[in-house]
Steps between C-alpha positions, in 0.01 A plus 500: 500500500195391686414165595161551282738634210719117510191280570420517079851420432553201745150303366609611089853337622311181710718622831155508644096427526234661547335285843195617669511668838237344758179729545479603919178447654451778833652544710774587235854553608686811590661540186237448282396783260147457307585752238861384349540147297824341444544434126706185622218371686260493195370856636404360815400763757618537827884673380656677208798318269730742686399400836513105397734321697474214318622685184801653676616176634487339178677850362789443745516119395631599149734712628640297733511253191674744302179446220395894554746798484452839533695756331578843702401758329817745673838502412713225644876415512476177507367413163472814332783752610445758258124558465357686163453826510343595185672588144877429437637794572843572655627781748799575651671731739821704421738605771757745454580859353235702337522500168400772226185407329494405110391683239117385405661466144795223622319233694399209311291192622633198416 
């Protein structure tokens, strides 16, 4: 998810505000990109939401305060041993002697 993806959800849940980013006057600094806007910035120029430090600190706040969780989208152990794997099907594996195949006219499903 991208920070410009979980800016609409944090203002719709009041985590955050839109504030307005100051407007650089040359000489403008290194970082400083005329083309992107950061959404959180009330699309001030100079950096894009992705870039916005600002954003990502206040990002890593919730975390820290346990407010903001993200879910992993791969299987793991810890919360989820077993992950799904589609219908509800069952397989197994038989070990042992060969047998002789049934007769299409005796096997029945149950």
């Amino acid at each position: 998810m991208t920070y410009e993806d979980l800016l609409p959800s944090f203002i719709a849940n009041q985590m955050a505000v839109i504030s307005p980013g100051n407007i650089y006057q040359p000489p403008l600094p290194k970082w400083y990109y005329p083309d992107a806007t950061c959404a959180y910035h009330g699309k001030t120029p100079g950096h894009s939401t992705e870039q916005c430090l600002a954003f990502k600190h206040k990002v890593q706040i919730l975390i820290e305060a346990r407010w903001l969780m993200f879910q992993e989208d791969r299987p793991n152990i810890k919360t989820n041993p077993l992950s799904n794997h589609g219908g509800g099907a069952v397989n197994a594996v038989e070990s042992g002697r060969p047998r002789r195949s049934k007769p299409l006219k005796d096997v029945k499903t149950p």
